[in-house]
DOTI-851005 format. One record per residue (C-alpha): residue number from 1; residue in three letters; chain; z, x, y. Coordinates in steps of 0.02 Angstrom, whole numbers, m for minus. Layout:
N
<site NUM ALA A <Z X Y>>
...
! end
This chain:
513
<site 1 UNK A <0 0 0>>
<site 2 UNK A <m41 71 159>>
<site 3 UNK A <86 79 290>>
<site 4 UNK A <m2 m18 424>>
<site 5 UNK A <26 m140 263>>
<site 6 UNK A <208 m106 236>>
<site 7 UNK A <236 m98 416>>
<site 8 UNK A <175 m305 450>>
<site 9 UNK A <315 m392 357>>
<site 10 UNK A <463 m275 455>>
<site 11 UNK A <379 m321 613>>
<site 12 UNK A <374 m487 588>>
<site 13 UNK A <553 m483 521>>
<site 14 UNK A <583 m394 688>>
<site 15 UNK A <502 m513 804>>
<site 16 UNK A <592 m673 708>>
<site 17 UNK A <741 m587 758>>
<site 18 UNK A <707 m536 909>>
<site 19 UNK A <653 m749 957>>
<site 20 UNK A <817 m791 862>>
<site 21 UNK A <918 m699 996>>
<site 22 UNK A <820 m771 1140>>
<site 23 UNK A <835 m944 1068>>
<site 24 UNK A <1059 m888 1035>>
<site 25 UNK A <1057 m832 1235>>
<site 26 UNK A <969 m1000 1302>>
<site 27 UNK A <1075 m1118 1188>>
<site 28 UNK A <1242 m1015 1243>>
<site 29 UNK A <1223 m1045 1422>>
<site 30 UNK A <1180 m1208 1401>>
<site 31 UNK A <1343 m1239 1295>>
<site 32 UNK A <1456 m1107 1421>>
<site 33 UNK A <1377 m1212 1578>>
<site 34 UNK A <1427 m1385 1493>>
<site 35 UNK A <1614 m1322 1428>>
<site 36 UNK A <1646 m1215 1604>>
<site 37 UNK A <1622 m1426 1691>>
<site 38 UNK A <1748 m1480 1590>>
<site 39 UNK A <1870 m1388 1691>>
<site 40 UNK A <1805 m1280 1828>>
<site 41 UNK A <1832 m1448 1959>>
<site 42 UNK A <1993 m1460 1911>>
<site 43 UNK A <2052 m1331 2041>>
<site 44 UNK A <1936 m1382 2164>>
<site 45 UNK A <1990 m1557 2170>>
<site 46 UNK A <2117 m1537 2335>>
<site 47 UNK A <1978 m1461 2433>>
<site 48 UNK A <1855 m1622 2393>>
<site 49 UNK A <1990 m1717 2427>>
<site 50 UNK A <1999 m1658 2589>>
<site 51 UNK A <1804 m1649 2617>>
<site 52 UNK A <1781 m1815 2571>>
<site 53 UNK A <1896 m1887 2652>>
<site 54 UNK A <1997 m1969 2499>>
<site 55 UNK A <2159 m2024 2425>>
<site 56 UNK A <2233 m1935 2281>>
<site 57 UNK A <2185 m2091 2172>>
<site 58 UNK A <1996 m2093 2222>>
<site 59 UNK A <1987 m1893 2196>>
<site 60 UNK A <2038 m1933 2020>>
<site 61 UNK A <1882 m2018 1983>>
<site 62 UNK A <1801 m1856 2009>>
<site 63 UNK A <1873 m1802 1862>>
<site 64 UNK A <1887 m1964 1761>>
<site 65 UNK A <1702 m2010 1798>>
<site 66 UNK A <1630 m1866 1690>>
<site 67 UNK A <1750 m1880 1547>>
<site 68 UNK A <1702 m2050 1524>>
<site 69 UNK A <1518 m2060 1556>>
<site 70 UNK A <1524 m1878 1424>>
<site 71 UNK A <1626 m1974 1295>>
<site 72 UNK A <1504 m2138 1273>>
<site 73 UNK A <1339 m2032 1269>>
<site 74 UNK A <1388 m1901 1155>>
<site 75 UNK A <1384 m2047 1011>>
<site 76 UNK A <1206 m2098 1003>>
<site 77 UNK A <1135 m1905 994>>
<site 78 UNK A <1081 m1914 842>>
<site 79 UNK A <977 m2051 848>>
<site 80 UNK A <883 m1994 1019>>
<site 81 UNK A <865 m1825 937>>
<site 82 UNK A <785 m1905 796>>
<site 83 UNK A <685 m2028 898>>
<site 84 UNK A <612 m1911 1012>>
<site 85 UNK A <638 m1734 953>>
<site 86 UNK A <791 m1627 977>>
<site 87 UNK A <684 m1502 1088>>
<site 88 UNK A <625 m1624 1209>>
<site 89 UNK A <806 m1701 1216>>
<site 90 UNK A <885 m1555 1245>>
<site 91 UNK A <756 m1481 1386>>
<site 92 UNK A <784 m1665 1461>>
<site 93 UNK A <966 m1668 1477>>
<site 94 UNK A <970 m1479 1541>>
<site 95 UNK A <873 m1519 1694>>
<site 96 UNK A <973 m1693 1707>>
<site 97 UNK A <1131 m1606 1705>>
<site 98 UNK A <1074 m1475 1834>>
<site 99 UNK A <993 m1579 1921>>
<site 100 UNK A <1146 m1686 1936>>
<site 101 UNK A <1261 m1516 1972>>
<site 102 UNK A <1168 m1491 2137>>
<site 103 UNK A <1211 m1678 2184>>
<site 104 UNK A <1365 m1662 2162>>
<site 105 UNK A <1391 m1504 2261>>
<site 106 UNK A <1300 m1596 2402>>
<site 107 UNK A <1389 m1739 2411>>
<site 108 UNK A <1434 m1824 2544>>
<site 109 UNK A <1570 m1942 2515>>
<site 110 UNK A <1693 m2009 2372>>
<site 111 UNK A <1556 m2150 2300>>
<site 112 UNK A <1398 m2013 2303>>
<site 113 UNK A <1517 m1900 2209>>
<site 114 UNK A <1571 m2023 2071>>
<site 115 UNK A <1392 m2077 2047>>
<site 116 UNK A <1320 m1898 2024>>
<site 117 UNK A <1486 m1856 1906>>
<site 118 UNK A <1431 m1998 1812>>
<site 119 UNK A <1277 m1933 1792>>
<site 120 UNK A <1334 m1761 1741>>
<site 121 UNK A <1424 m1801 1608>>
<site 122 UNK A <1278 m1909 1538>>
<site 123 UNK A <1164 m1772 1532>>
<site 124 UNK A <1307 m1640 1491>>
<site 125 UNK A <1365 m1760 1342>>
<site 126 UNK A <1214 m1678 1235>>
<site 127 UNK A <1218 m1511 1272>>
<site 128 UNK A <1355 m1446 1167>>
<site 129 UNK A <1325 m1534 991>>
<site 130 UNK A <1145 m1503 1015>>
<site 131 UNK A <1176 m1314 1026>>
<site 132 UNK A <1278 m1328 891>>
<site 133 UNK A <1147 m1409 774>>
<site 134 UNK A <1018 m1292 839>>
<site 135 UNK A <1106 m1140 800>>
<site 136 UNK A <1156 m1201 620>>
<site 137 UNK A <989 m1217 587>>
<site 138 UNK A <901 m1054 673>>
<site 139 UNK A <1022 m959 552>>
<site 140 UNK A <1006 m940 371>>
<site 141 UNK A <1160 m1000 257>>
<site 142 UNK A <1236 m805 243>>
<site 143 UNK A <1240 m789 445>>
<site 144 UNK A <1308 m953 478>>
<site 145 UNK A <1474 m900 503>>
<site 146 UNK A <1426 m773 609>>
<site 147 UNK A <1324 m897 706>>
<site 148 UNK A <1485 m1035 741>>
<site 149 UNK A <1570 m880 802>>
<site 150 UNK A <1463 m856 941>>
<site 151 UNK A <1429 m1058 959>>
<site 152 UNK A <1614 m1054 971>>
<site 153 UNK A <1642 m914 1103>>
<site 154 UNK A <1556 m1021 1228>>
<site 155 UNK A <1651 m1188 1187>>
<site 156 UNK A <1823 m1112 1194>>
<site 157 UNK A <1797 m993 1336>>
<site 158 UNK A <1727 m1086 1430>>
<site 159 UNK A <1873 m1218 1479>>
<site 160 UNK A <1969 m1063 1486>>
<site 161 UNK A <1889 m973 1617>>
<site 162 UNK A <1832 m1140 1710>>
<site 163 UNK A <1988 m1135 1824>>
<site 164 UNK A <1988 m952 1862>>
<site 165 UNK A <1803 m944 1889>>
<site 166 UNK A <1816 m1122 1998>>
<site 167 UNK A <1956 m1032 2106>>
<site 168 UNK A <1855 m872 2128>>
<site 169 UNK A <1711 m982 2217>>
<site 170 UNK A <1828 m1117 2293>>
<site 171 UNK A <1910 m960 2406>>
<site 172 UNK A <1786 m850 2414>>
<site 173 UNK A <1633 m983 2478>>
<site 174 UNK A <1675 m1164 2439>>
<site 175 UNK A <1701 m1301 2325>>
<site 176 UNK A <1508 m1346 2339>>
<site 177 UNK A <1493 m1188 2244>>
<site 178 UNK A <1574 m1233 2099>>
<site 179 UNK A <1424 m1375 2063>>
<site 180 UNK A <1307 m1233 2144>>
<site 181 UNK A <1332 m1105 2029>>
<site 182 UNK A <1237 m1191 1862>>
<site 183 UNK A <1064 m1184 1967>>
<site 184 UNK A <1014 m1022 1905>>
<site 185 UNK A <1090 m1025 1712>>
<site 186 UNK A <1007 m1204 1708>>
<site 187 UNK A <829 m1148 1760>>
<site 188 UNK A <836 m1014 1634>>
<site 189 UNK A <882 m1103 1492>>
<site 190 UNK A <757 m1234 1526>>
<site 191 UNK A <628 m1098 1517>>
<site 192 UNK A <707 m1011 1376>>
<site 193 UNK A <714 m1173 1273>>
<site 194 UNK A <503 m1211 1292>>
<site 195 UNK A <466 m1037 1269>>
<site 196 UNK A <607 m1001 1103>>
<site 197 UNK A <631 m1175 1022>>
<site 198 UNK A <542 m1252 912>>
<site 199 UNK A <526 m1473 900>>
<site 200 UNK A <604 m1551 760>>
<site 201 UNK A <509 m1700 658>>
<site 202 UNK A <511 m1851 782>>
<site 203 UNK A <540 m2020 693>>
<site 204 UNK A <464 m2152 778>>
<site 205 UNK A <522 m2297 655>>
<site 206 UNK A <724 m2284 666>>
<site 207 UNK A <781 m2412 738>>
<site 208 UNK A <953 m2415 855>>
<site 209 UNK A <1089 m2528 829>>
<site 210 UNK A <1110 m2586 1006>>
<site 211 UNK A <1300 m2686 958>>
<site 212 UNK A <1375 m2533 883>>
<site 213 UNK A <1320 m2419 1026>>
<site 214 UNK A <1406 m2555 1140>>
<site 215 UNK A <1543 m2578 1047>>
<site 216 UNK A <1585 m2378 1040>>
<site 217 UNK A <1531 m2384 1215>>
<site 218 UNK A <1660 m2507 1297>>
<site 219 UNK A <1805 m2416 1148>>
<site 220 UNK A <1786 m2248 1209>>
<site 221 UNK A <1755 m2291 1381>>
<site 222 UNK A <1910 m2402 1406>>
<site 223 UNK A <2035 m2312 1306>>
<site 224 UNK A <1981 m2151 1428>>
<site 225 UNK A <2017 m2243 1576>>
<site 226 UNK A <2161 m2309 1516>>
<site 227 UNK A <2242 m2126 1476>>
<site 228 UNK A <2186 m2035 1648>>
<site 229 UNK A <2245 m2185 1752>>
<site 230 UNK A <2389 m2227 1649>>
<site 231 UNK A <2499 m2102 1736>>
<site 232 UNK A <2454 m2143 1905>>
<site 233 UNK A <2456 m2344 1900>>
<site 234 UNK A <2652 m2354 1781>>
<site 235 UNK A <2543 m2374 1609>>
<site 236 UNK A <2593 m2534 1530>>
<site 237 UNK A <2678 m2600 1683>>
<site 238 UNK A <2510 m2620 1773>>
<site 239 UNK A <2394 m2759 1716>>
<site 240 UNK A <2247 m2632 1733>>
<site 241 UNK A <2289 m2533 1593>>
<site 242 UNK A <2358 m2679 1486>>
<site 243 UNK A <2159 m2729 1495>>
<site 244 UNK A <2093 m2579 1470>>
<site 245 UNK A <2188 m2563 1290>>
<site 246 UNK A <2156 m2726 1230>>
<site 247 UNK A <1949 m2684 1283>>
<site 248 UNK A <1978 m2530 1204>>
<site 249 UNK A <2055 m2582 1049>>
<site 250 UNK A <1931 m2744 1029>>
<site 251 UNK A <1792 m2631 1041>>
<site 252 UNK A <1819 m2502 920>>
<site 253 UNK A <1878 m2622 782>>
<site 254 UNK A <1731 m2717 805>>
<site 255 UNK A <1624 m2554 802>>
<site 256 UNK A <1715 m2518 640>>
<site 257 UNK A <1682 m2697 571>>
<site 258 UNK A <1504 m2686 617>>
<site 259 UNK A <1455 m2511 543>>
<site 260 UNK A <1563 m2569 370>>
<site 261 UNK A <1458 m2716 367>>
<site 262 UNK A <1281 m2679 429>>
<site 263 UNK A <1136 m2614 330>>
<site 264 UNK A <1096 m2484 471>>
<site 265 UNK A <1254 m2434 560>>
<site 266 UNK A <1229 m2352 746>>
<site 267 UNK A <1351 m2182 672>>
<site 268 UNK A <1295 m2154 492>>
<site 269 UNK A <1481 m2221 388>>
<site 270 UNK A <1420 m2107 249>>
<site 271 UNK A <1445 m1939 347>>
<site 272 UNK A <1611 m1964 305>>
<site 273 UNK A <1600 m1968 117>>
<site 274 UNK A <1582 m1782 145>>
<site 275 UNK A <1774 m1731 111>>
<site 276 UNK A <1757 m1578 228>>
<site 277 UNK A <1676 m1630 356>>
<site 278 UNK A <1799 m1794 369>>
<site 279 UNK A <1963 m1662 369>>
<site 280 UNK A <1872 m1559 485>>
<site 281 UNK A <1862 m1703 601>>
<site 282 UNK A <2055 m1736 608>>
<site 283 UNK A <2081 m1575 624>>
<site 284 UNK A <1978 m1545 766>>
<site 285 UNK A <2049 m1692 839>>
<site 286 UNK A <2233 m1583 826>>
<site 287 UNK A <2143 m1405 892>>
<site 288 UNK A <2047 m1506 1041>>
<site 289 UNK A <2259 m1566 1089>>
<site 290 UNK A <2304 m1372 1070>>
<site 291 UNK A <2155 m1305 1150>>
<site 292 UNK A <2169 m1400 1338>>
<site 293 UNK A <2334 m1474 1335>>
<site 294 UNK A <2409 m1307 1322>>
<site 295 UNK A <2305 m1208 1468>>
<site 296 UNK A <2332 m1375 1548>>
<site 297 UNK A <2539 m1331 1539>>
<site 298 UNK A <2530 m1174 1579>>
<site 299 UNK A <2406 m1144 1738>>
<site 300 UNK A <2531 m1258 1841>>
<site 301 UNK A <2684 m1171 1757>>
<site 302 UNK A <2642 m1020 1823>>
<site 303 UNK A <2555 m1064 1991>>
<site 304 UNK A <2722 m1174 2040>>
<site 305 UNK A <2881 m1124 1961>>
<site 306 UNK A <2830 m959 1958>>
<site 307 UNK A <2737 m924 2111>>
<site 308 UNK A <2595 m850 2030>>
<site 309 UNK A <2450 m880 2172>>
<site 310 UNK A <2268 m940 2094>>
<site 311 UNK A <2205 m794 2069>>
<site 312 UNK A <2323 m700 2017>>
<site 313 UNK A <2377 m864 1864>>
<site 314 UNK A <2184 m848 1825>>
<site 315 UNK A <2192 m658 1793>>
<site 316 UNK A <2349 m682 1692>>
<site 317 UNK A <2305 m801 1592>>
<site 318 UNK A <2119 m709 1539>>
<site 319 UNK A <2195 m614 1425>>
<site 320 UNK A <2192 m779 1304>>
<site 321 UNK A <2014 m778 1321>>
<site 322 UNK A <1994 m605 1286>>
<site 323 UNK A <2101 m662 1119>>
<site 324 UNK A <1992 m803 1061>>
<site 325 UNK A <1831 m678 1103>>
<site 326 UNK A <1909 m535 1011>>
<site 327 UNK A <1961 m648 847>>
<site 328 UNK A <1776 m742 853>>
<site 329 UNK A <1697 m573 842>>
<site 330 UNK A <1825 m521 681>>
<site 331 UNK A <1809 m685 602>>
<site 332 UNK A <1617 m722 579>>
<site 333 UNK A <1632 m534 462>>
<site 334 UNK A <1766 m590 388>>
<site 335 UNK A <1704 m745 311>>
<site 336 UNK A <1602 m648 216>>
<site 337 UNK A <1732 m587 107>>
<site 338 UNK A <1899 m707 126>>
<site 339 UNK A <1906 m899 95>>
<site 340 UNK A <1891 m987 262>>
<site 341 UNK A <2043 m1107 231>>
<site 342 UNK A <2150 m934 210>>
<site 343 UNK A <2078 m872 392>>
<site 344 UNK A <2103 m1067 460>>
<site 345 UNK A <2296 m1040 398>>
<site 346 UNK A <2320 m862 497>>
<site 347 UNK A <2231 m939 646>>
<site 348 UNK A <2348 m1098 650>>
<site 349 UNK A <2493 m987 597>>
<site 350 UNK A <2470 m893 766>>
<site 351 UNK A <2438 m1025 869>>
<site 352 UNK A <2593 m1130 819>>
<site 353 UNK A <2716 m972 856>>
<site 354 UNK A <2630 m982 1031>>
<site 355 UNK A <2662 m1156 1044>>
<site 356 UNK A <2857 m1108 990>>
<site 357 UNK A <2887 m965 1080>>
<site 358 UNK A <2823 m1060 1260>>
<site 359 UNK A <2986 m1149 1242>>
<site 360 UNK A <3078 m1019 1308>>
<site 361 UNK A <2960 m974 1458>>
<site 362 UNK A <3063 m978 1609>>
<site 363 UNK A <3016 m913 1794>>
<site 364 UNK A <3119 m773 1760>>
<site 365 UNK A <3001 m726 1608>>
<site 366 UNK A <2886 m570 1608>>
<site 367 UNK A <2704 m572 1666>>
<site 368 UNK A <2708 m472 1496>>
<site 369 UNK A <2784 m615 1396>>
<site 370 UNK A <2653 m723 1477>>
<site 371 UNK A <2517 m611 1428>>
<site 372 UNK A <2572 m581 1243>>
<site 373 UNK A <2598 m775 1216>>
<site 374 UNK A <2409 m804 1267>>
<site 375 UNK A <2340 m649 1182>>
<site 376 UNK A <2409 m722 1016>>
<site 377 UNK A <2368 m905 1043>>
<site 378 UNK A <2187 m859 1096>>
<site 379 UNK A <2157 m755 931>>
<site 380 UNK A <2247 m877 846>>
<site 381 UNK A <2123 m1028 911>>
<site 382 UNK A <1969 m918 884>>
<site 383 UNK A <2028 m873 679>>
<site 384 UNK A <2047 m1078 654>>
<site 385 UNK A <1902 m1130 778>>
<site 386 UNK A <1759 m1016 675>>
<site 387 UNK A <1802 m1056 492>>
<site 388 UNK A <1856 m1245 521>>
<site 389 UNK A <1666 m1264 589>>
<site 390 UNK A <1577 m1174 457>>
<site 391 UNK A <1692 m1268 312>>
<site 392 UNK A <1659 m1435 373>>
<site 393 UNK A <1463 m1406 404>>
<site 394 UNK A <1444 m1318 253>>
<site 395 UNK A <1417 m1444 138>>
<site 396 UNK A <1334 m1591 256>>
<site 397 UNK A <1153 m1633 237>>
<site 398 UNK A <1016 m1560 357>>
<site 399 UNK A <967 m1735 422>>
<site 400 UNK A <1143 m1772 471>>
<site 401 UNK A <1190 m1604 562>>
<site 402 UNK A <1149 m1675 733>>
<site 403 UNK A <1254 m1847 695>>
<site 404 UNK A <1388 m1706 628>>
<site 405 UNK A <1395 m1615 777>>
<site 406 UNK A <1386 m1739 902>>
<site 407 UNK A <1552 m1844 800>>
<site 408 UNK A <1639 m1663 793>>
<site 409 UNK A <1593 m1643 998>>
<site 410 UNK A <1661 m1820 1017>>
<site 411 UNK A <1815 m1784 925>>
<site 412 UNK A <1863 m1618 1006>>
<site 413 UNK A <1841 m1725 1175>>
<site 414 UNK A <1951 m1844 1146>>
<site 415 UNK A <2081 m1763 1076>>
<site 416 UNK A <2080 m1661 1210>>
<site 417 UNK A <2104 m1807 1341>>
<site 418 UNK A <2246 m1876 1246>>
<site 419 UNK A <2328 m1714 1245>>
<site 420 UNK A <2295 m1659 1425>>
<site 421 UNK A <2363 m1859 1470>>
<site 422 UNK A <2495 m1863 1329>>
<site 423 UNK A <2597 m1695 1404>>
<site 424 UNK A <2573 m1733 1569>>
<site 425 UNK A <2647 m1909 1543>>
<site 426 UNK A <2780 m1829 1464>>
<site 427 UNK A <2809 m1715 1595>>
<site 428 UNK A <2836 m1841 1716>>
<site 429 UNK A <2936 m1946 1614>>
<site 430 UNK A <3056 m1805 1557>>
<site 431 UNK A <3054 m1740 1725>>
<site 432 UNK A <3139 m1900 1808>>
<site 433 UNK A <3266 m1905 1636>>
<site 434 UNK A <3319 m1716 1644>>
<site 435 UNK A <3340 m1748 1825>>
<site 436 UNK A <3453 m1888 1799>>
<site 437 UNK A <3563 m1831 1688>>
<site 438 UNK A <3578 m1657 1779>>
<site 439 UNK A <3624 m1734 1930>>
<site 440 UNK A <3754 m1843 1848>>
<site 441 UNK A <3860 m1673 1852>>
<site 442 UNK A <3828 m1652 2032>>
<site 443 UNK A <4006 m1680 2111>>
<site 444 UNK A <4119 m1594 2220>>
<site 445 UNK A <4229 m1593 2052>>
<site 446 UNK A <4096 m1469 1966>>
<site 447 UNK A <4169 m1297 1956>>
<site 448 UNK A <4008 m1215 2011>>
<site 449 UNK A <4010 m1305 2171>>
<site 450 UNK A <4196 m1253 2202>>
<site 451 UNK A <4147 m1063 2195>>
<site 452 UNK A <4165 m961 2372>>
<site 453 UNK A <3974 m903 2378>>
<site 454 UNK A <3910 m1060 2372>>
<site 455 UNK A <4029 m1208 2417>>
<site 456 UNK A <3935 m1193 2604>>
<site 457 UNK A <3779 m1164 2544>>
<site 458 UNK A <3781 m1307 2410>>
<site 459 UNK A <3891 m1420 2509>>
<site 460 UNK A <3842 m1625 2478>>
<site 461 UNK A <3909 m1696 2633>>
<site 462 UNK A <3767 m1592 2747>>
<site 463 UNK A <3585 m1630 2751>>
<site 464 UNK A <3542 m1441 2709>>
<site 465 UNK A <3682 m1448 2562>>
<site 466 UNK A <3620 m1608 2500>>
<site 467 UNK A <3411 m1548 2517>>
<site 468 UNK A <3450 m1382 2429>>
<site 469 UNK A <3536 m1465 2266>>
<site 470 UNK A <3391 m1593 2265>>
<site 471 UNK A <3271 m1447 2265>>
<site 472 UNK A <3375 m1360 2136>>
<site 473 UNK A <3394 m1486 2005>>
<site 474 UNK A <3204 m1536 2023>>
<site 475 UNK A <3157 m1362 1997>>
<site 476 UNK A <3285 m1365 1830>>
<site 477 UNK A <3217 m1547 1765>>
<site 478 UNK A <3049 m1487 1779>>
<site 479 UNK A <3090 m1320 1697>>
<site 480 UNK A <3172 m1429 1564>>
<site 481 UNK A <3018 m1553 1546>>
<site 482 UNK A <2890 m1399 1531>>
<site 483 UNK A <2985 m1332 1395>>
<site 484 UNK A <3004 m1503 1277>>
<site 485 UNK A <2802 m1516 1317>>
<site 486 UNK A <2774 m1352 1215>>
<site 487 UNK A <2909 m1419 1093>>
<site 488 UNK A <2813 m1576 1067>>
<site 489 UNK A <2631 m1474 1064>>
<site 490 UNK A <2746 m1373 918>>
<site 491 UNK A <2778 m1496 831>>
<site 492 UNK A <2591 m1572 851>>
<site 493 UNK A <2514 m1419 785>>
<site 494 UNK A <2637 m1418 614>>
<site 495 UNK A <2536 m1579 575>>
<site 496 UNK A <2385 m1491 544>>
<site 497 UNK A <2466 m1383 394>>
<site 498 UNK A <2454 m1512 263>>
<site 499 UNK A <2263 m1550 284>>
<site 500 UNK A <2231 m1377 235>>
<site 501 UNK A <2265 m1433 45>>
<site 502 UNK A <2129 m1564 84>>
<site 503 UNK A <1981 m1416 126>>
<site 504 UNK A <1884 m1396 m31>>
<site 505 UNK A <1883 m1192 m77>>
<site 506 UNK A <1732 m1120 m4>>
<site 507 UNK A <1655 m945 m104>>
<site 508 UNK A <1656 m789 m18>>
<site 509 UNK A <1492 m764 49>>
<site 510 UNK A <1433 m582 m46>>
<site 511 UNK A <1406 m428 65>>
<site 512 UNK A <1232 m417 115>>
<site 513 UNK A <1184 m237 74>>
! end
């Protein structure tokens, strides 16, 4: 054979390689741009409330808006995908969404804003579980794993850097920047994806079940509303939220009802016959609490009882993204040679114990401390992240990978709301209990008020006296709140042991010479 011959075949191995990597870099930005919106407003939000010229209340729409509108769209994916190609949808929803970015960072006023969140997160919705699908199937079976540990880089560090990158812009330019800044990632992953991807096979007969979709649609969408505005409205004691659960509640049990019953359900039912793909989902559900509930804690531990400023809480707190990018980069190799539940076990293991040891943050603790509990959780995220992905796709047919992904997107999303609105509910609740009870002990009888240094200082019957002990025993109720919010994220996290024994073994995948 001659080795012009010999040469062909390497070369064309090369160049397939070479247009996988182009394809990884175009469907990575598209999932980091997505993921960094999930957060990177968050920080931003007093500034557009000030812009705007808006209450508290209205600004929250900001927020609530593209949660929402990014929850009901993710669900019917996998019927658009098939009904028009997963190329064309995906090229579609990249200019939507940055299309929709540059609204929002020129809008004007509180409705324009809303309306052009709203669209965001419709467009936004797809771009995660589509990457995920599409990089599942530009890798063969052996590289997988490597393949959801880059997939997963983006997902995870992206929320994490969101409020350290949105503070960077919000003080250096403005908070029009933070919308700004997808205009040049979009435009070259649009190009990237006509140039790299290739169309799937686009089946014009499926038909779409238009009662599930608004069944799901008014389920998702109300129970969403009804956990951001719950806090802010006295949950159950406001009639707005007392609709919003019984909407909520009526429309996913008829949703249920419907796809148990029809011939042609809107979410295939028989995705979940697949045992580890249905496990996976539940315990995504528990990793998408862990993942933003926790940053969620921490960012306004640090920036308020501790005094960290923005920038300074964002730089601190990198070092768990350097974690999850350091264990992602580990754990792809290793799932070559070590069963994936074994690696899912370590990673939980590690992110429990940071869960636990955040009880005893106080604002006397260490920037070390700080640093050393987000180091581990971050690698321990990344080790259960990887493996938990590549376990519950493993098995799952080809045709329903895009249905798979966009469930598993949906999941990880709503856990993550519940969390974020589940610990900060608890934060205020605890917060007005703790301060309660501490300031039942606040009496001229206390021994601690009768001491020489600070009987004047501390003394009730001024207005200074009495404004310093309120400020005090705020500052220990919330101190006390934080830490039974990392207790109860503890205890949250031990639930996800058991359905380890429910993962069905995967093989070692053999070391490719």
């Amino acid at each position: 054979m001659s080795a012009a011959a010999a040469a062909t075949p390497q070369a064309a191995a090369d160049g397939a390689g070479l247009k996988r990597a182009l394809l990884t870099l175009c469907v990575m930005m598209a999932t980091i741009m997505q993921a960094l919106d999930t957060t990177i407003a968050n920080v931003a939000l007093p500034y557009m409330q000030g812009s705007l010229s808006t209450t508290q209340d209205q600004a929250s729409w900001i927020l609530t808006s593209y949660i929402v509108a990014a929850a009901i769209m993710t669900a019917p994916l996998g019927w658009v995908a098939g009904r028009f190609g997963r190329k064309r949808l995906f090229v579609t929803c990249t200019i939507g969404f940055t299309v929709a970015s540059m609204l929002c960072g020129a809008a004007q006023n509180i409705e324009q804003m809303v309306l052009f969140r709203l669209m965001q997160g419709v467009f936004g919705a797809a771009l995660v579980p589509l990457s995920q699908a599409v990089m599942l199937d530009a890798y063969p079976v052996q590289q997988r794993g490597q393949a959801m540990a880059i997939w997963g880089m983006g997902v995870m560090l992206g929320p994490i850097m969101g409020p350290t990158l949105g503070g960077v812009l919000t003080d250096s330019y403005s908070w029009r920047w933070v919308f700004f800044v997808n205009l040049p990632f979009g435009i070259a992953t649009v190009l990237g994806l006509l140039v790299f991807m290739k169309e799937t096979p686009i089946r014009r007969g499926l038909s779409f079940d238009w009662f599930g979709f608004i069944a799901l649609s008014l389920g998702i969408g109300a129970i969403q509303l009804m956990l951001d505005r719950g806090e802010q409205v006295g949950w159950f004691d406001s009639m707005e939220i007392i609709v919003e659960c019984a909407i909520g509640i009526a429309g996913l049990y008829l949703f249920v009802a419907h796809a148990l019953t029809t011939e042609k359900p809107f979410v295939p039912i028989h995705i979940f016959k697949d045992t580890n793909f249905t496990v996976g989902v539940i315990f995504m559900f528990i990793i998408g609490i862990i993942l933003l509930a926790s940053i969620a804690l921490i960012t306004p531990y640090i920036q308020n009882l501790m005094g960290y400023p923005v920038l300074a809480a964002g730089m601190l707190l990198g070092v768990r993204g350097i974690g999850t990018l350091v264990a992602m980069m580990l754990v792809g190799r290793l799932l070559k040679f070590i069963d994936g539940r074994l690696l899912v076990l370590f990673g939980l293991t590690l992110s429990t114990w940071s869960l636990y040891a955040s009880i005893d943050l106080s604002p006397d603790s260490s920037a070390n401390f700080i640093r050393v509990v987000s180091l581990v959780q971050g690698f321990g995220l990344g080790f259960v992240f990887v493996p938990l992905n590549t376990i519950a796709f493993a098995t799952l047919p080809a045709e329903l990978r895009t249905d798979g992904a966009a469930l598993w997107s949906l999941i990880r999303s709503l856990g993550s709301s519940i969390g974020v609105s589940i610990v900060f509910a608890q934060l205020v609740n605890k917060t007005s209990l703790f301060h309660s009870q501490l300031a039942e002990h606040v009496t001229p009888f206390n021994p601690a008020l009768q001491m020489p240094d600070w009987r004047a200082m501390l003394d009730p019957t001024t207005d200074a006296g009495r404004a310093l002990l309120e400020q005090m025993v705020t500052r220990q109720a919330t101190i006390m709140a934080f830490a039974n919010d990392f207790k109860l994220m503890t205890g949250i996290s031990l639930l996800a042991f058991p359905l380890l024994l429910l993962l069905r073994k995967q093989k070692p995948k053999p070391a490719t010479p």
